[in-house]
Backbone as ProteinMPNN parsed JSONL, in Angstrom:
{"seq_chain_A": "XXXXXXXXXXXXXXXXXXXXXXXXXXXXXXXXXXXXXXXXXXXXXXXXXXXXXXXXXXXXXXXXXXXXXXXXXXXXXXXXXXXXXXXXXXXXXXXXXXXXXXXXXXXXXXXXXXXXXXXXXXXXXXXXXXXXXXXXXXXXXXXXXXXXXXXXXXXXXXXXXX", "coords_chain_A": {"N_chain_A": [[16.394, -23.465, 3.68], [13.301, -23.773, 5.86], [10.832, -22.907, 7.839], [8.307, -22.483, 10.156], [7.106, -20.107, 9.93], [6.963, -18.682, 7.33], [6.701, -19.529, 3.833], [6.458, -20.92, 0.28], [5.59, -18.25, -0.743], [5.301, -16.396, 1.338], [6.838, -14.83, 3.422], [6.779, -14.127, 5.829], [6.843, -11.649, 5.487], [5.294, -8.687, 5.871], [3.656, -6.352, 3.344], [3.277, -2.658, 3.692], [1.137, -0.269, 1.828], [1.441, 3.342, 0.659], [-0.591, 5.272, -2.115], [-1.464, 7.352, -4.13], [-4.3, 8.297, -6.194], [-3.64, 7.338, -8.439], [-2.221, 5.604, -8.334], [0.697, 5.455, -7.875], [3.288, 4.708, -5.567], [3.956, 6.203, -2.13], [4.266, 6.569, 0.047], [5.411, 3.491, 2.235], [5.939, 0.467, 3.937], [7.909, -1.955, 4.892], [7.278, -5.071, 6.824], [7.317, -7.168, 9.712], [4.967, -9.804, 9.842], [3.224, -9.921, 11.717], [3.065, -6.931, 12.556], [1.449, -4.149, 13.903], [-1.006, -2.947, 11.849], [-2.033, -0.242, 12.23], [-0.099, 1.186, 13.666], [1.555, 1.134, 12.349], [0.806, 2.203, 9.848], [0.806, 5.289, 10.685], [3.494, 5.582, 11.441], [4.285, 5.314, 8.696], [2.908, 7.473, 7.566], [4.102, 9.684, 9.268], [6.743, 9.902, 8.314], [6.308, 10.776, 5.827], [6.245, 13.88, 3.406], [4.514, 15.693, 3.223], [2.45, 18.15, 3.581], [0.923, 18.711, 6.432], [-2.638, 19.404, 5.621], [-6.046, 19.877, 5.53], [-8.81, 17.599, 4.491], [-7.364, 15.574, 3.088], [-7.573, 11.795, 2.147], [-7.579, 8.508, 3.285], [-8.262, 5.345, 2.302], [-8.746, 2.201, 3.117], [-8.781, -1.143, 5.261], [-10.63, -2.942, 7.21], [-9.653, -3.294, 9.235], [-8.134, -1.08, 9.891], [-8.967, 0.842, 12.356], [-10.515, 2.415, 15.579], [-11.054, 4.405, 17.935], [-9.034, 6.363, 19.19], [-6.996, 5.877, 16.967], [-8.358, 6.844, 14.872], [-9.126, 9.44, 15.543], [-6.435, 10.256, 15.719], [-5.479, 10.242, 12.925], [-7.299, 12.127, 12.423], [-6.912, 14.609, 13.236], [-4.356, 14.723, 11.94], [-4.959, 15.632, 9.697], [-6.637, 14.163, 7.99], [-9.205, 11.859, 6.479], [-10.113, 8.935, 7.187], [-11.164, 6.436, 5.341], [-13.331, 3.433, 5.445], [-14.233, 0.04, 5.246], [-17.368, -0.863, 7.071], [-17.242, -2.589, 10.351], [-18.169, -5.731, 11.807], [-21.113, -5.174, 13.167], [-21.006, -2.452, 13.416], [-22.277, 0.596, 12.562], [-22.925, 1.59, 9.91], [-20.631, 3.111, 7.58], [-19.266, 6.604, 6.848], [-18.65, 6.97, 3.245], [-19.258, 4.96, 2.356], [-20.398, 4.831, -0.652], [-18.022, 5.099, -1.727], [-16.222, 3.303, -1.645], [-15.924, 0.904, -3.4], [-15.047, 1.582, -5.522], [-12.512, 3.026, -5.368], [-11.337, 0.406, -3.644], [-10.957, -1.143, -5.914], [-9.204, 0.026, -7.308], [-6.964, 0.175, -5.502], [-6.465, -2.634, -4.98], [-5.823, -3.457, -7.92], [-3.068, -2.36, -8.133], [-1.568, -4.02, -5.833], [-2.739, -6.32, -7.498], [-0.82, -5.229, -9.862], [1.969, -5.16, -8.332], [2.135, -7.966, -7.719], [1.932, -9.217, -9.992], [2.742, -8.416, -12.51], [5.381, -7.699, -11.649], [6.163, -9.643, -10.294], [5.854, -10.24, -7.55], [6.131, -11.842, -5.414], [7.329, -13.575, -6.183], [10.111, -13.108, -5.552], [12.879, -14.502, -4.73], [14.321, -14.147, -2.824], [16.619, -14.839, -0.392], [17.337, -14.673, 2.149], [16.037, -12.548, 5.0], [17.312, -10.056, 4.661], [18.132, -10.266, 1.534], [15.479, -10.588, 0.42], [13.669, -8.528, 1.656], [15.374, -6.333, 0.231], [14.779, -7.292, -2.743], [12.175, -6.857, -3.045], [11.997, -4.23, -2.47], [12.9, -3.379, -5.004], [10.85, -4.211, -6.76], [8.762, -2.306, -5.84], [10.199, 0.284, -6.327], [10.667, -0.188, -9.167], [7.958, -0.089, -9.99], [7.098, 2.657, -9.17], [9.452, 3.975, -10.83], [8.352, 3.022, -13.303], [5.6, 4.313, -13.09], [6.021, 7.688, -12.999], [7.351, 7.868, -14.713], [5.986, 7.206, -17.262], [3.874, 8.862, -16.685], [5.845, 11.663, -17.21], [6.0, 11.022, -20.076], [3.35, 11.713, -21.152], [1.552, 9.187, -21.323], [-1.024, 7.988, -21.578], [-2.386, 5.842, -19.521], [-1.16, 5.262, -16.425], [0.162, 3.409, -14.845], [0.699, 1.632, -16.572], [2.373, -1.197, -17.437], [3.592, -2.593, -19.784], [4.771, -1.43, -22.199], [7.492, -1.582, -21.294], [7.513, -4.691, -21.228], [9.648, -7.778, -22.357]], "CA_chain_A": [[15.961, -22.915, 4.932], [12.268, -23.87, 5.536], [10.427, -22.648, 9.19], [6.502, -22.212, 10.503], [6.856, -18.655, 9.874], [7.526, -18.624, 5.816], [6.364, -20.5, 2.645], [7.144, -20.532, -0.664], [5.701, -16.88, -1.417], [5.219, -15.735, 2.118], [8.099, -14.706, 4.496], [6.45, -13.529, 7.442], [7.018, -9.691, 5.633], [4.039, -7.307, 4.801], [4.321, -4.819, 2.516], [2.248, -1.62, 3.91], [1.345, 0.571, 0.679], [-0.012, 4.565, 0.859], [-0.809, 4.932, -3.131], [-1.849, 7.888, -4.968], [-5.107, 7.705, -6.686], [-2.986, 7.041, -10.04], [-1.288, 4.144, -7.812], [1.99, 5.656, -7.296], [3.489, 4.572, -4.002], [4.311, 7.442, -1.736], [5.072, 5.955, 1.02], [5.67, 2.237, 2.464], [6.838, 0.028, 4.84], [7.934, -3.701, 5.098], [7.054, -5.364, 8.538], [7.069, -8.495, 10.439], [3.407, -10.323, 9.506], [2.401, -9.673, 13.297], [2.627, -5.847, 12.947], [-0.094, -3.781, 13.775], [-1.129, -1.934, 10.997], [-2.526, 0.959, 12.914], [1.079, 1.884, 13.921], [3.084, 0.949, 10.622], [0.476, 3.445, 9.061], [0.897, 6.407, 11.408], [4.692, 5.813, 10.943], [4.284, 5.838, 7.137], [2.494, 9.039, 7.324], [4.874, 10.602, 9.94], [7.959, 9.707, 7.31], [6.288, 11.106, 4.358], [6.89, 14.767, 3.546], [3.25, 16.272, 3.289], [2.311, 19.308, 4.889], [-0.686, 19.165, 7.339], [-3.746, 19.927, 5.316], [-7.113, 19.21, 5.792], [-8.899, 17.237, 2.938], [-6.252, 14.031, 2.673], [-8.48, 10.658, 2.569], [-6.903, 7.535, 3.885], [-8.476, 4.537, 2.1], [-8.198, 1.259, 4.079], [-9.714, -2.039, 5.207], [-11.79, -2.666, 8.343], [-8.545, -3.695, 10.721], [-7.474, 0.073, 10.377], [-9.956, 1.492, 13.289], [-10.236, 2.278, 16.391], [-11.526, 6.148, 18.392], [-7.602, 6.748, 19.293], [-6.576, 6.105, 15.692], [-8.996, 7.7, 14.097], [-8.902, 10.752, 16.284], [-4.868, 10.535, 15.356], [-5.427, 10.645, 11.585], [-8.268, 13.463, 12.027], [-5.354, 15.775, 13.714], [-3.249, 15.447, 10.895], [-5.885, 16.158, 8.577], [-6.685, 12.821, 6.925], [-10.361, 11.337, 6.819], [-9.967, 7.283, 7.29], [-12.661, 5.749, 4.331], [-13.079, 1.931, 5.668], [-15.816, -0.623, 5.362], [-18.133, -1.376, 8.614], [-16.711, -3.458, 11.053], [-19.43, -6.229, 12.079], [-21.734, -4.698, 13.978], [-20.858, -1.366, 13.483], [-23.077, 1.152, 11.619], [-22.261, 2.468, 8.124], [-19.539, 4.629, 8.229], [-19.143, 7.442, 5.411], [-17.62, 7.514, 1.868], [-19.597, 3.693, 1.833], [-20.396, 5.026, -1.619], [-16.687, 5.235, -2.972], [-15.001, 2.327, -1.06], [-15.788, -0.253, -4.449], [-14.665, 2.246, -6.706], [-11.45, 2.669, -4.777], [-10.53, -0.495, -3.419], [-10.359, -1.727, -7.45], [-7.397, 0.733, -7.518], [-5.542, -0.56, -4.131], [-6.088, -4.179, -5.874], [-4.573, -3.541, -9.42], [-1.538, -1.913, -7.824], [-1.415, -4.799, -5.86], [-1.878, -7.264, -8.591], [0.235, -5.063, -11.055], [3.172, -5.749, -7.744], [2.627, -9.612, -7.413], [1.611, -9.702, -11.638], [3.828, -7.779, -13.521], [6.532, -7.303, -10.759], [6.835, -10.826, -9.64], [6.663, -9.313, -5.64], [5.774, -12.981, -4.546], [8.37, -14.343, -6.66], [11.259, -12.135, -5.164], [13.783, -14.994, -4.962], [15.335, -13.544, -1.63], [16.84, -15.729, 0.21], [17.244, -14.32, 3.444], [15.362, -11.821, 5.08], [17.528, -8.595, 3.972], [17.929, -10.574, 0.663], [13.936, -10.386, 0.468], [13.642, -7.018, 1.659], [16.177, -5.365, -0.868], [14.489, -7.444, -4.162], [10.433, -5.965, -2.265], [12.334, -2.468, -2.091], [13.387, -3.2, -6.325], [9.954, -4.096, -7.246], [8.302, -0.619, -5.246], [10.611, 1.372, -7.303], [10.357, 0.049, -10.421], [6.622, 0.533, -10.142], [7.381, 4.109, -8.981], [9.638, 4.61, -11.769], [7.527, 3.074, -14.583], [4.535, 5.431, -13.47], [6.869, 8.96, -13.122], [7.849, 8.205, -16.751], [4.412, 7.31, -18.152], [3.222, 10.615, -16.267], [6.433, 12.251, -17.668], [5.86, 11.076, -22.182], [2.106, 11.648, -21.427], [1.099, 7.812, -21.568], [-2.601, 7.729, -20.889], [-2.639, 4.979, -18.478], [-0.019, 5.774, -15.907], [0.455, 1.954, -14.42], [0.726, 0.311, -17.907], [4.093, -1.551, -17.665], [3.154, -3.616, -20.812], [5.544, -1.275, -23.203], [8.883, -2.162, -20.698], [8.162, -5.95, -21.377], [11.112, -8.028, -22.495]], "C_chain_A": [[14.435, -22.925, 4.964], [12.137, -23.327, 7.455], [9.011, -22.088, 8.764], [6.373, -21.009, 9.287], [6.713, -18.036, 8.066], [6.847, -19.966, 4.965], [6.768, -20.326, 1.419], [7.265, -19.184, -1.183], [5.649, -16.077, -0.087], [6.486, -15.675, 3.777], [8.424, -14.624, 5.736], [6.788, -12.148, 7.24], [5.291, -9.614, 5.424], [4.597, -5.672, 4.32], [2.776, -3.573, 3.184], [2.582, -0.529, 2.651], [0.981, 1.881, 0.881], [0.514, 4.811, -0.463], [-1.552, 6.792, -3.226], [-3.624, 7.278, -5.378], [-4.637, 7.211, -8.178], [-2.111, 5.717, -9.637], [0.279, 3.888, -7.626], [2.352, 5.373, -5.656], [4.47, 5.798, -3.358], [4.669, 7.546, -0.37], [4.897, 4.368, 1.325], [6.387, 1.821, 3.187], [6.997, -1.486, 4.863], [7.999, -4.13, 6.517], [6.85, -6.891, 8.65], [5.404, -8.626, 9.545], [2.614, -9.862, 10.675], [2.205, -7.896, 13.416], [1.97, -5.101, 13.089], [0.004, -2.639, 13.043], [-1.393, -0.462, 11.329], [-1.371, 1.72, 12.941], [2.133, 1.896, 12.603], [1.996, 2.517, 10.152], [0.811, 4.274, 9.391], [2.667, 6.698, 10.994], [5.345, 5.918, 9.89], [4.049, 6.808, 6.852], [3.44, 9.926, 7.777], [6.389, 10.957, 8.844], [7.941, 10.576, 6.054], [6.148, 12.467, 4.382], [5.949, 15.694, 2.953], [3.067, 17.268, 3.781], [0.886, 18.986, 5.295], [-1.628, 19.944, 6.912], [-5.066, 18.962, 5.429], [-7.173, 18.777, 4.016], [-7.999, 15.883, 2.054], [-7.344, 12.547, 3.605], [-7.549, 9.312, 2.002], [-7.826, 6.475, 3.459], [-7.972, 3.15, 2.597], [-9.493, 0.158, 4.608], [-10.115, -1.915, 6.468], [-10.738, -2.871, 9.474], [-8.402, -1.967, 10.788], [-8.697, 0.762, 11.122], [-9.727, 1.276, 14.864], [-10.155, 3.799, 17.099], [-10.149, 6.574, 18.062], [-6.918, 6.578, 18.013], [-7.52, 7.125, 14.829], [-9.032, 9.308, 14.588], [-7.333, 11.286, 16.215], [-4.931, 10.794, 13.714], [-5.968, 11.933, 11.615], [-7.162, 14.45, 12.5], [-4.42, 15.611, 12.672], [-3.742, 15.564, 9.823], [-6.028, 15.218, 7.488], [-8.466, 12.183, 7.658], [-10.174, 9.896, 6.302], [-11.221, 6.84, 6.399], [-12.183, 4.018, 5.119], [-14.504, 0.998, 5.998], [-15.706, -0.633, 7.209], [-17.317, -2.65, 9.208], [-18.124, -4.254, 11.844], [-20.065, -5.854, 13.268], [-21.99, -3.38, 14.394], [-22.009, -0.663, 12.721], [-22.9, 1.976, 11.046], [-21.775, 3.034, 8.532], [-19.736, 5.227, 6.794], [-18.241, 7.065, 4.749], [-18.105, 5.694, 1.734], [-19.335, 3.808, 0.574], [-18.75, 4.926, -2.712], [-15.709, 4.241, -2.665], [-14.831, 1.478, -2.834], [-14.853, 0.33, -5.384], [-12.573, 2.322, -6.072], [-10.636, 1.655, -4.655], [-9.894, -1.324, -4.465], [-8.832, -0.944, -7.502], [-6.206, 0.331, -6.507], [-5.508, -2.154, -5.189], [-5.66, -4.546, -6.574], [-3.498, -3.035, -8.767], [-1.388, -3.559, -7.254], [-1.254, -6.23, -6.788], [-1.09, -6.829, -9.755], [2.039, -5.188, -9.642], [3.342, -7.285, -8.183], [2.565, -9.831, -9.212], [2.788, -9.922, -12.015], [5.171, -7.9, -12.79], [7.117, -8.713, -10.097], [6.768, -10.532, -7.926], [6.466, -10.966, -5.38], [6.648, -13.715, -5.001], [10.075, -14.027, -6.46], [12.65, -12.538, -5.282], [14.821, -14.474, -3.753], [15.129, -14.881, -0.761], [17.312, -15.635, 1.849], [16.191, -12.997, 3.615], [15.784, -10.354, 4.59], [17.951, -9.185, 2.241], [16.39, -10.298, 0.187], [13.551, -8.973, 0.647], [14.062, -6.181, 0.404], [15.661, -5.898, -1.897], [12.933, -6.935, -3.935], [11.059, -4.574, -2.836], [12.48, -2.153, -4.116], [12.119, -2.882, -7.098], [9.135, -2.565, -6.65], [8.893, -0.067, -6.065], [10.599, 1.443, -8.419], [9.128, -0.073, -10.613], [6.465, 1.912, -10.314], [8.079, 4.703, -9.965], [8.757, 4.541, -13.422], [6.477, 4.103, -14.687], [4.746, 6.793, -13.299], [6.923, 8.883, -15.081], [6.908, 8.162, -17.678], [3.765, 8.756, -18.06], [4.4, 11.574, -17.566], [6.073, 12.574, -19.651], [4.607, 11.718, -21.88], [1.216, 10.567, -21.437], [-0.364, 8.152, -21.107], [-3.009, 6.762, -19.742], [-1.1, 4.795, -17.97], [0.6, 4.148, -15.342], [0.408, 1.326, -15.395], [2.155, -0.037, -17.642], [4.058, -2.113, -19.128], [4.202, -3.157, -21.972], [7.153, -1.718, -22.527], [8.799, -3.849, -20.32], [9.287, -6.477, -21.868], [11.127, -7.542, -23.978]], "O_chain_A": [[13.962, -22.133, 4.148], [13.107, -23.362, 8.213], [8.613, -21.547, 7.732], [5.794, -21.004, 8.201], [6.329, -16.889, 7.836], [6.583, -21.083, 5.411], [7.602, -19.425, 1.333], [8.241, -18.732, -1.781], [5.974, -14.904, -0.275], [6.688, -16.393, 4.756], [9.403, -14.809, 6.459], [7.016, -11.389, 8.182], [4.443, -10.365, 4.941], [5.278, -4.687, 4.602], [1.572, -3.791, 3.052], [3.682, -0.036, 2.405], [-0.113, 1.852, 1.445], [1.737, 4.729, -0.576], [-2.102, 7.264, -2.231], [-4.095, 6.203, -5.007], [-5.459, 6.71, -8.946], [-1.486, 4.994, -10.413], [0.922, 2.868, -7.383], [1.694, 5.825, -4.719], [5.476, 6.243, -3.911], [5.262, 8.465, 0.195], [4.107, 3.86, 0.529], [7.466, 2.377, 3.393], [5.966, -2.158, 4.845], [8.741, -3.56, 7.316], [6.324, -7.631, 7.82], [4.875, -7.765, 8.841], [1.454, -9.465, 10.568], [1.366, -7.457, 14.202], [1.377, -5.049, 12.011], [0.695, -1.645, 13.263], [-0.914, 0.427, 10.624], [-1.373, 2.818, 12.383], [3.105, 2.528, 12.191], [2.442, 3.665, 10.158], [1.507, 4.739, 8.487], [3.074, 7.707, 10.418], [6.488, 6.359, 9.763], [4.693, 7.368, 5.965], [3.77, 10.874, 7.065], [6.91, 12.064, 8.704], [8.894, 11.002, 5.401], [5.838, 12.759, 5.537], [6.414, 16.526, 2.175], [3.747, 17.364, 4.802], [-0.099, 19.015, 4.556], [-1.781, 21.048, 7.436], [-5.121, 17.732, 5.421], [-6.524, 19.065, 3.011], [-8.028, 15.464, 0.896], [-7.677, 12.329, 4.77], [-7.037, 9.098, 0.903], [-8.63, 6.408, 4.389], [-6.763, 2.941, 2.489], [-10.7, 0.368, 4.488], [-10.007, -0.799, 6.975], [-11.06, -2.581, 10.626], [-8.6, -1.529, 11.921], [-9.496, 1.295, 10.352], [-9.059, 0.38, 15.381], [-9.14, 4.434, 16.812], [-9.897, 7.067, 16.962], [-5.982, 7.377, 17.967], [-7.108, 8.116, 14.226], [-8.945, 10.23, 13.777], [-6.995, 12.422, 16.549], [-4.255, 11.754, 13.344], [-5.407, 12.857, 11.026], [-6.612, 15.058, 11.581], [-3.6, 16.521, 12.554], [-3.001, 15.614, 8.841], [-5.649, 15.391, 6.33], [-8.805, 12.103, 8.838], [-10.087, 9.683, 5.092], [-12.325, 6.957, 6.929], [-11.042, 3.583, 5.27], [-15.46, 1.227, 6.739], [-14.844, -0.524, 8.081], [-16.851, -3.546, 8.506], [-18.998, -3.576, 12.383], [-19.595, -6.19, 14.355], [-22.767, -3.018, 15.278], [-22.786, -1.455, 12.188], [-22.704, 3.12, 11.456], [-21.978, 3.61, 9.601], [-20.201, 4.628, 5.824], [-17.132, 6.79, 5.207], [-17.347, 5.033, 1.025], [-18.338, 3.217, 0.161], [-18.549, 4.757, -3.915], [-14.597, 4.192, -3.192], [-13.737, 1.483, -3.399], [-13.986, -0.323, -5.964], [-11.663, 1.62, -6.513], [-9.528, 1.607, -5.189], [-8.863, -1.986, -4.351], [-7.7, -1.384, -7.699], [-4.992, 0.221, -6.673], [-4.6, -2.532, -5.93], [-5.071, -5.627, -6.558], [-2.605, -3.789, -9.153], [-1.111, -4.396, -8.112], [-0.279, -6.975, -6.884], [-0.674, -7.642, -10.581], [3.143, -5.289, -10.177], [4.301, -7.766, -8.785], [3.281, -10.735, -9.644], [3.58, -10.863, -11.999], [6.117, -8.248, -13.496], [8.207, -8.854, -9.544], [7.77, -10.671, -7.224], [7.44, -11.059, -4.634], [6.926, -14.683, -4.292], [11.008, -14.566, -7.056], [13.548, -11.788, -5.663], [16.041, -14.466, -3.912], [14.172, -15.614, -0.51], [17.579, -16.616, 2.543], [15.623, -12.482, 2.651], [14.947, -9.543, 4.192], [18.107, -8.177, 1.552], [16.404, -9.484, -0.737], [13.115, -8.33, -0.308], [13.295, -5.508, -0.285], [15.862, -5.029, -2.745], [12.469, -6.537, -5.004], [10.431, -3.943, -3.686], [12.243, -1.042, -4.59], [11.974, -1.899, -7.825], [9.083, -1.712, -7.537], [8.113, 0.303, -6.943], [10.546, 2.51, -9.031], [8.978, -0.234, -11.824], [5.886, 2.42, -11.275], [7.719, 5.839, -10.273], [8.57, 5.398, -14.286], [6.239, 4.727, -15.721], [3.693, 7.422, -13.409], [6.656, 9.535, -16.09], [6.874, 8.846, -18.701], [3.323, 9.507, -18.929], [3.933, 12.057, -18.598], [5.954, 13.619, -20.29], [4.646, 12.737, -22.57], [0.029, 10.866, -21.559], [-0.507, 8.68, -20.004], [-4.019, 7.018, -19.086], [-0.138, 4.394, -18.625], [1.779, 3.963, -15.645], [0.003, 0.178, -15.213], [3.031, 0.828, -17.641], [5.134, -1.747, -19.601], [4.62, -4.037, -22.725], [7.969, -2.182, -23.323], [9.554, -4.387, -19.51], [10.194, -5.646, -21.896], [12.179, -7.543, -24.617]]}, "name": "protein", "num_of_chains": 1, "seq": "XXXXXXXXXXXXXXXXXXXXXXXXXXXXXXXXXXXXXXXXXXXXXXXXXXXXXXXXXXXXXXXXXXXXXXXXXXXXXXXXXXXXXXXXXXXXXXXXXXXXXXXXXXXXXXXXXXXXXXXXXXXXXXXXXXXXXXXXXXXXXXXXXXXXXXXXXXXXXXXXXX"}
């Protein structure tokens, strides 16, 4: 089955992640390629089982913006960190995006690395989905159980090699 929309590693899904600073996933969503992130996020947040406090910071790239979004995160008590959009001028928490975005990126490459996510082997689209949904959890469970012994580095998979 070959079409526009798909290639060997790409399906036409996206995986939307919201991550811990330890890189646990805590919520997530799989979506068409066309979906607008703005709204997958809001509906990731609405799903997840938080209580409404101020003081929750939303790390994210320069697509997530926009007054009416950002004025929707600030009401549920989340401050949006996200580089400048061209032409824009500096936004706050510049200082901690680098330091950050290294941690969205190893989760990401400990999914596609360690986890194979690009190698999924689904062969339809809820085939694809359900082996995406395998890798998320066994991320989620490897770093519960590292937290759980004590492991010092909570995303090491390296001792559940073969």
């Amino acid at each position: 089955m070959t079409s526009a929309s798909h290639s060997r590693f790409f399906w036409g899904l996206r995986l939307h992640l919201v991550c811990t600073v330890h890189g646990l996933p805590v919520g997530w969503a799989l979506t068409g390629a066309k979906a607008d992130e703005r709204e997958t996020l809001c509906a990731v947040l609405e799903r997840m089982d938080q209580p409404a406090s101020s003081g929750r910071v939303i790390i994210a790239d320069r697509n997530y913006f926009g007054a009416a979004f950002e004025d929707q995160l600030t009401q549920a008590g989340i401050e949006p960190i996200r580089p400048a959009r061209k032409g824009e001028s500096p936004r706050p928490g510049k200082r901690f995006l680098r330091l950050l975005r290294q941690i969205i990126e190893s989760v990401n490459q400990t999914l596609k690395g360690r986890l194979d996510l690009e190698s999924h082997g689904g062969c339809t689209i809820a085939g694809a989905c359900s082996r995406i949904t395998q890798r998320v959890l066994a991320l989620t469970a490897a770093i519960w159980h590292n937290y759980l012994v004590g492991a010092p580095t909570l995303r090491n998979l390296t001792p559940y090699d073969h």
